[in-house]
C-alpha positions as CSV (number, residue, x, y, z in Angstrom):
1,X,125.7,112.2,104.3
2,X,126.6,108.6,104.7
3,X,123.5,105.9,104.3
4,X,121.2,107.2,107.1
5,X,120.4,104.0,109.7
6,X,116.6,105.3,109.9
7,X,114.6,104.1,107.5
8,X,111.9,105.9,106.0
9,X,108.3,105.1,104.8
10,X,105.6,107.3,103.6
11,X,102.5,106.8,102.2
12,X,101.8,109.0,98.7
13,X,100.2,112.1,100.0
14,X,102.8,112.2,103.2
15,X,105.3,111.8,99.9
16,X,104.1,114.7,98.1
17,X,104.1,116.9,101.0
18,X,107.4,116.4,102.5
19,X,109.0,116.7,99.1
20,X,107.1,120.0,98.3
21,X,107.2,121.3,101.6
22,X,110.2,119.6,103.8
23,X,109.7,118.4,106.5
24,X,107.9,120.8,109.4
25,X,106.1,119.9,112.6
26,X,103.2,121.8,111.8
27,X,102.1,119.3,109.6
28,X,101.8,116.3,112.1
29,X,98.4,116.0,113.7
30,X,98.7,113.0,115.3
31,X,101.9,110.8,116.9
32,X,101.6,107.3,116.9
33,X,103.5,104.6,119.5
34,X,103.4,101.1,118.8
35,X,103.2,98.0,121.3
36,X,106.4,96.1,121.7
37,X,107.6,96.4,125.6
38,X,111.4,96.4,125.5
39,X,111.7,97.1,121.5
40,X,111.4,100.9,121.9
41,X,115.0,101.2,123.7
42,X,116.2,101.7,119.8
43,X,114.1,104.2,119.4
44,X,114.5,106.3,122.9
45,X,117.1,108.3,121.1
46,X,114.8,109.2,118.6
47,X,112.0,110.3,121.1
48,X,114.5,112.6,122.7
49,X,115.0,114.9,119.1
50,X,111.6,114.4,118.5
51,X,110.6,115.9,122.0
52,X,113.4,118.3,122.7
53,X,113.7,119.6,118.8
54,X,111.1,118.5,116.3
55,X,108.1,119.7,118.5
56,X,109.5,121.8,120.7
57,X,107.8,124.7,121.6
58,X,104.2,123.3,120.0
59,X,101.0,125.2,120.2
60,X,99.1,123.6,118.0
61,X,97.0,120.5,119.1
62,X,98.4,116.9,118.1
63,X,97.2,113.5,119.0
64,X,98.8,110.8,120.3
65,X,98.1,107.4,120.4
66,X,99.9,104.4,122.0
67,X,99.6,101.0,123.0
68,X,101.4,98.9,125.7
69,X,104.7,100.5,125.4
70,X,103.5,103.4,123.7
71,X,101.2,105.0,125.7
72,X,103.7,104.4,128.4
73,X,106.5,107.2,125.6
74,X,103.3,109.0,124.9
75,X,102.7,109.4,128.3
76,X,106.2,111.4,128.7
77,X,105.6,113.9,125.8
78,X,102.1,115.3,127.6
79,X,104.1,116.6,130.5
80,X,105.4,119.2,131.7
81,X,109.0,118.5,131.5
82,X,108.9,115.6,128.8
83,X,112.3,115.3,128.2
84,X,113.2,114.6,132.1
85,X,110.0,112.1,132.4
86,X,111.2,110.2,129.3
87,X,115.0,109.8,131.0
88,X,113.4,108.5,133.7
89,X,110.6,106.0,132.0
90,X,114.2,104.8,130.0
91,X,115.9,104.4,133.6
92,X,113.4,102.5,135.8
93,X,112.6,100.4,132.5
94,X,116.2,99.1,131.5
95,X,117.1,99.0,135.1
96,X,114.4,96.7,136.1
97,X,115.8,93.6,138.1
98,X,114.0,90.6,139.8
99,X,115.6,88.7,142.1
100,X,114.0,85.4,141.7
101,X,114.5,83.4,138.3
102,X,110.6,83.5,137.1
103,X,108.9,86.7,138.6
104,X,105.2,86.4,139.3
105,X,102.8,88.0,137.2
106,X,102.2,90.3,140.7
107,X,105.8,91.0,140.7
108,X,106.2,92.6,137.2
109,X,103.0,94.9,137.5
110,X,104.1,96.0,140.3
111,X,107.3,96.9,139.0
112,X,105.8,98.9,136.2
113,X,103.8,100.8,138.6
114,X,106.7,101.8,140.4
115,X,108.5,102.8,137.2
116,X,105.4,104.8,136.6
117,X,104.8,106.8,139.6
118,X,108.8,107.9,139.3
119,X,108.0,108.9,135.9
120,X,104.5,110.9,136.8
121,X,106.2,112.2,140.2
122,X,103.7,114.3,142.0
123,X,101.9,115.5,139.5
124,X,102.9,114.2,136.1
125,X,98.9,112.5,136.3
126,X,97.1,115.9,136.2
127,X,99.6,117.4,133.4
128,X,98.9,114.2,131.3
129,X,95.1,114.4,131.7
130,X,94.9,118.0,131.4
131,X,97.5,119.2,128.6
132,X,96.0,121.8,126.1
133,X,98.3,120.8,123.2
134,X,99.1,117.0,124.0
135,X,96.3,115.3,123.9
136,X,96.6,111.4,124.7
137,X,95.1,108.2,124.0
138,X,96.2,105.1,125.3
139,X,94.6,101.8,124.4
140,X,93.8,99.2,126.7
141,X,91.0,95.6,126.3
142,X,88.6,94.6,128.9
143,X,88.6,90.8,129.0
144,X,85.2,89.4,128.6
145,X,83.8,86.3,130.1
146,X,87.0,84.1,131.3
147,X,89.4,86.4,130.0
148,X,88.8,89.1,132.9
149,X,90.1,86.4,134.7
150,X,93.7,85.8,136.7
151,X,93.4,82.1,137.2
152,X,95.9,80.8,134.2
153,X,93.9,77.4,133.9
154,X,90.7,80.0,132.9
155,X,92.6,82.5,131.2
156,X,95.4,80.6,129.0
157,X,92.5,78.5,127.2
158,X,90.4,81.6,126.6
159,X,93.4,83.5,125.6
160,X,93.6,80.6,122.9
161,X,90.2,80.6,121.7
162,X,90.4,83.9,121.2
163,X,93.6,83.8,119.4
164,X,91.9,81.1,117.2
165,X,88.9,82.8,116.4
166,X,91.0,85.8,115.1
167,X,93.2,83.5,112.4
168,X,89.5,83.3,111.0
169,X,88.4,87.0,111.0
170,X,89.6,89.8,113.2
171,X,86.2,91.4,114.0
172,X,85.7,87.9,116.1
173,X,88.0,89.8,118.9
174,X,84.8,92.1,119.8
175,X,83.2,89.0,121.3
176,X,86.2,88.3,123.3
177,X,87.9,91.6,124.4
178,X,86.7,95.5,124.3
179,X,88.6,97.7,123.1
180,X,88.7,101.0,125.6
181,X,90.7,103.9,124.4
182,X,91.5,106.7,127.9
183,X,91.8,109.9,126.3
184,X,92.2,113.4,127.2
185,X,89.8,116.3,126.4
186,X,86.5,116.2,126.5
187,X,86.1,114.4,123.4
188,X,88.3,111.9,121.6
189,X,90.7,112.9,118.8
190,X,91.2,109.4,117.3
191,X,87.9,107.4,116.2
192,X,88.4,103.4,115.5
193,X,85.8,102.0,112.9
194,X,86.5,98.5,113.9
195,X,85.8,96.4,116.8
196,X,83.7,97.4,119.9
197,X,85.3,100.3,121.5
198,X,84.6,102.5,124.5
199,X,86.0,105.7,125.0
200,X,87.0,107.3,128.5
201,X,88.0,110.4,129.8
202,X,90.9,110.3,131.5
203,X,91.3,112.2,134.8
204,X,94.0,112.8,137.5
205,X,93.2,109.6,138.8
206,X,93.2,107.1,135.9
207,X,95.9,108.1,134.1
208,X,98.6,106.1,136.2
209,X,96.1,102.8,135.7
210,X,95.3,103.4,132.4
211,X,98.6,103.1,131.1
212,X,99.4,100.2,133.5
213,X,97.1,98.2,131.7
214,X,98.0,99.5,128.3
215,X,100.6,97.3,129.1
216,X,99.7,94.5,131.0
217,X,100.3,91.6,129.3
218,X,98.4,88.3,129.7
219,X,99.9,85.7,132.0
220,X,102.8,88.0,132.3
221,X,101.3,91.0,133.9
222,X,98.1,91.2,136.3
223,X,95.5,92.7,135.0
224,X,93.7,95.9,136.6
225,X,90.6,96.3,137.9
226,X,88.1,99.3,137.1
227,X,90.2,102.4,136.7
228,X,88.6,105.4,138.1
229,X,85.9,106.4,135.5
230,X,85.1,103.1,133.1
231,X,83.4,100.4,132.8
232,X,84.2,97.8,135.9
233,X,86.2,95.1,134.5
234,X,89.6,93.6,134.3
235,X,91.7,96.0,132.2
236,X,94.8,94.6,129.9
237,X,97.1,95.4,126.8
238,X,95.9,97.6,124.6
239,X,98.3,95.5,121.7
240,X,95.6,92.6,121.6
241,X,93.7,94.7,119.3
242,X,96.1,96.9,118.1
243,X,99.8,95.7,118.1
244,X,101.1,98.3,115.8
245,X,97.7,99.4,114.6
246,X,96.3,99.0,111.0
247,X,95.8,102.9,110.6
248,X,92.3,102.8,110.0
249,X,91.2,105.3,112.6
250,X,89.7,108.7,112.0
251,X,91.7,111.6,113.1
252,X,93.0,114.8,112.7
253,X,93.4,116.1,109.0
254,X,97.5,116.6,108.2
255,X,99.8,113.8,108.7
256,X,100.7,111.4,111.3
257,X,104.5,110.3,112.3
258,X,104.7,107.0,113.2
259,X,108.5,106.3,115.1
260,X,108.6,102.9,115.0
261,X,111.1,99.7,116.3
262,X,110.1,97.7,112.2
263,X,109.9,99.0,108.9
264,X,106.7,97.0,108.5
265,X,103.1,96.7,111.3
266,X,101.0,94.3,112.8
267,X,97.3,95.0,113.4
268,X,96.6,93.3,116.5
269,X,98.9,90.8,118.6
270,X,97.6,87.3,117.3
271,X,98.1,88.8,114.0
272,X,102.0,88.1,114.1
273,X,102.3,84.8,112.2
274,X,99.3,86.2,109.9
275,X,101.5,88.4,107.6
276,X,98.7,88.3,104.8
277,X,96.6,90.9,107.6
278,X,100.0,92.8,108.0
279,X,99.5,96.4,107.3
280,X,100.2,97.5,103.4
281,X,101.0,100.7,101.6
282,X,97.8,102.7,101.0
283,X,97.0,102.7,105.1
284,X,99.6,105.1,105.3
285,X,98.7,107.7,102.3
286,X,99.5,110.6,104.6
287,X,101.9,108.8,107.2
288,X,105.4,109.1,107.8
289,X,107.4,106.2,109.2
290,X,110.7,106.2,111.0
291,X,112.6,103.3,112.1
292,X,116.0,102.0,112.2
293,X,117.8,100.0,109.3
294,X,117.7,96.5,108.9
295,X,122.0,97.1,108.4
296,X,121.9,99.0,111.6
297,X,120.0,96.5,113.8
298,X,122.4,94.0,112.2
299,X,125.1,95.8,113.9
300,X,123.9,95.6,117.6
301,X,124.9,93.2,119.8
302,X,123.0,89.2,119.1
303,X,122.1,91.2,116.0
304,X,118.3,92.2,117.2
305,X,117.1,95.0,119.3
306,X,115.9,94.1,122.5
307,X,112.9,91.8,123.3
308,X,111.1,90.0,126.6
309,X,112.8,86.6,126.4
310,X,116.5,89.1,127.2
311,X,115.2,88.5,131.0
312,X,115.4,84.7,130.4
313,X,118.2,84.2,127.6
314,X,120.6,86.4,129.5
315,X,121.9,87.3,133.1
316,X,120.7,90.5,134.6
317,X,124.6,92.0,133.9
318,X,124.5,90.4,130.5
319,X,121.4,92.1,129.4
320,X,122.4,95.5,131.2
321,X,124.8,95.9,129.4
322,X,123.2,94.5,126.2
323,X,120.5,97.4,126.4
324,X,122.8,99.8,127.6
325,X,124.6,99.2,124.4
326,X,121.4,99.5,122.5
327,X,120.4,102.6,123.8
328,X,123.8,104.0,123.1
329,X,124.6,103.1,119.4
330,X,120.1,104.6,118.7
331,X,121.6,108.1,119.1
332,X,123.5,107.4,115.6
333,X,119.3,107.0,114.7
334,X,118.2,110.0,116.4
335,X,121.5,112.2,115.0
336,X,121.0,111.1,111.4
337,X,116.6,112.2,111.4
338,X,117.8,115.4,112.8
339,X,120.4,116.0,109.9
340,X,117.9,114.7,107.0
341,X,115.3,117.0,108.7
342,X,117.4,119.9,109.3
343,X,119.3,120.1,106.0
344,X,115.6,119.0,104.1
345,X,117.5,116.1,102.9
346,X,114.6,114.2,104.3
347,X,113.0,114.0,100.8
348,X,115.7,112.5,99.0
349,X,115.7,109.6,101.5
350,X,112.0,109.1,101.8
351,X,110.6,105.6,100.1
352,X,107.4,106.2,98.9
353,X,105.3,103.0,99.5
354,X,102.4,102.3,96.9
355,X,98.8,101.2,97.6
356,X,99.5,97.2,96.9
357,X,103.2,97.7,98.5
358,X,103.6,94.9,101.5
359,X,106.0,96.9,103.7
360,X,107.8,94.2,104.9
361,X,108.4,92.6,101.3
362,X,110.0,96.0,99.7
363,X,113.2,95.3,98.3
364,X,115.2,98.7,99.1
365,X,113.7,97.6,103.3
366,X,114.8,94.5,103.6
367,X,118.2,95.0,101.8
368,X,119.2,98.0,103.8
């Protein structure tokens, strides 16, 4: 086949495996979605083959866990009909419109919830919260002190401090946020050995807000307050503390598949600018990563996927179509995984990134 426009990053076991085994679903334990709000439109494609062929048909338990945007794809795959609830989570979220300039942090959350409840429609909730094979986790922070706040002259300056106190050392976040992973089952699947966390069991009726504030970003998004079954507080995104997550969370044994918008991760969200904490090689011994080309993402319109400042940069028909086009060339994404996985030319493309590697420094990445 011609160069693929997926790139793909494994660590040395996940390596091993796929090139003595190929590539099967079996082998994935746990699925992995990344924060990054309108980003994942390059991917959507992707989630379709994975949903409707990779793991159709699955018996066998898997994880998932998201942040922000992807507990809100997560979300989709634990339902009943997760093909039709990811269409629809794709449709509300391009289609979003606001009529005035600057929409009010009120506004956009309650936008998202309405994209929500058409996703869950009826009774999407209980499916998520009670699926025998898909079990979620979706991670949200509980703002301590003046960051449960909505007042911006409390919350920007806390927001700060907290942002500062990171730069120095990442455990500092535990004295400013709480980490609180909603997950299904009676038990968690996925274990984080950093940072305060509290675990909670999601139910019919925190599913909806848990996700909400997976993704409610500070000062852009309100936050929300006490979902059904935790700890009363003001609930926000889950990307604070884990933007694209560092992978050092226990779960299940086998491998995890990580679909991702960047050939490269970010542990928390003030860790952006701080590419010495970026995530390198030997995280990912048994993970798989898929994500689209730097040549291909050169080849979409203003040369980027989609981010938040489209709703400022462009007009509402500029941006439209801008994502519309996006969404459209990612099935030439989705279409080439499905080949390499089908024909077991998967191996042959893998890049198979050492202990020391820095992902986002690796020649044959960032010359694609």
């Amino acid at each position: 086949m011609k160069k693929p426009t997926c790139v793909l990053l494994a660590g040395a076991n996940a390596a091993r495996r796929i090139r003595e085994e190929g590539l099967r679903p079996e082998q994935v334990s746990t699925l992995i979605g990344a924060s990054g709000g309108p980003k994942w439109l390059v991917i959507s494609q992707l989630d379709r083959v994975l949903i409707g062929e990779f793991f159709r048909g699955r018996q066998e338990p898997i994880a998932t866990l998201g942040s922000s945007i992807g507990s809100f794809r997560n979300m989709c795959y634990a339902m009943d009909e997760p093909l039709a609830a990811l269409e629809r989570l794709e449709h509300g979220y391009v289609n979003q419109v606001y009529d005035s300039g600057k929409p009010t942090p009120e506004e956009i959350t309650a936008t998202a919830g309405k994209i929500l409840e058409a996703v869950l429609a009826g009774d999407g909730a209980r499916q998520v919260a009670e699926n025998p094979v898909w079990h979620s986790h979706f991670v949200t922070v509980r703002g301590r002190g003046p960051l449960a706040s909505e007042r911006r002259a409390v919350l920007a300056p806390a927001l700060l401090t907290s942002a500062l106190a990171n730069a120095v050392n990442r455990n500092s976040l535990s004295a400013f946020w709480d980490r609180v992973v909603f997950h299904a089952g009676a038990e968690p699947l996925v274990r984080f050995r950093n940072l305060r966390t509290v675990d909670v069991t999601l139910n019919e009726e925190n599913v909806c807000p848990a996700v909400l504030a997976s993704g409610s970003i500070p000062l852009v998004m309100a936050g929300i307050r006490d979902p059904h079954g935790a700890p009363r507080g003001n609930y926000r995104d889950g990307g604070i503390t884990d933007y694209h997550f560092d992978l050092g969370f226990e779960r299940p044994g086998g491998l995890a598949l990580y679909p991702h918008f960047f050939p490269y991760m970010v542990p928390g969200w003030f860790d952006k600018s701080l590419t010495w904490r970026w995530v390198r090689g030997g995280a990912m011994a048994d993970t798989l990563l898929i994500a689209p080309s730097p040549g291909f993402v050169a080849s979409l319109p203003y040369g980027k996927i989609p981010d938040r400042d489209d709703f400022v940069r462009l007009s509402t028909d500029e941006r439209l179509k801008y994502w519309n086009a996006v969404v459209s060339a990612s099935r030439q994404i989705a279409e080439d995984f499905y080949e390499l996985w089908q024909t077991g030319a998967i191996a042959d493309h893998i890049i198979e990134v050492g202990a020391d590697d820095v992902l986002h420094r690796l020649p044959r990445v960032s010359a694609a």
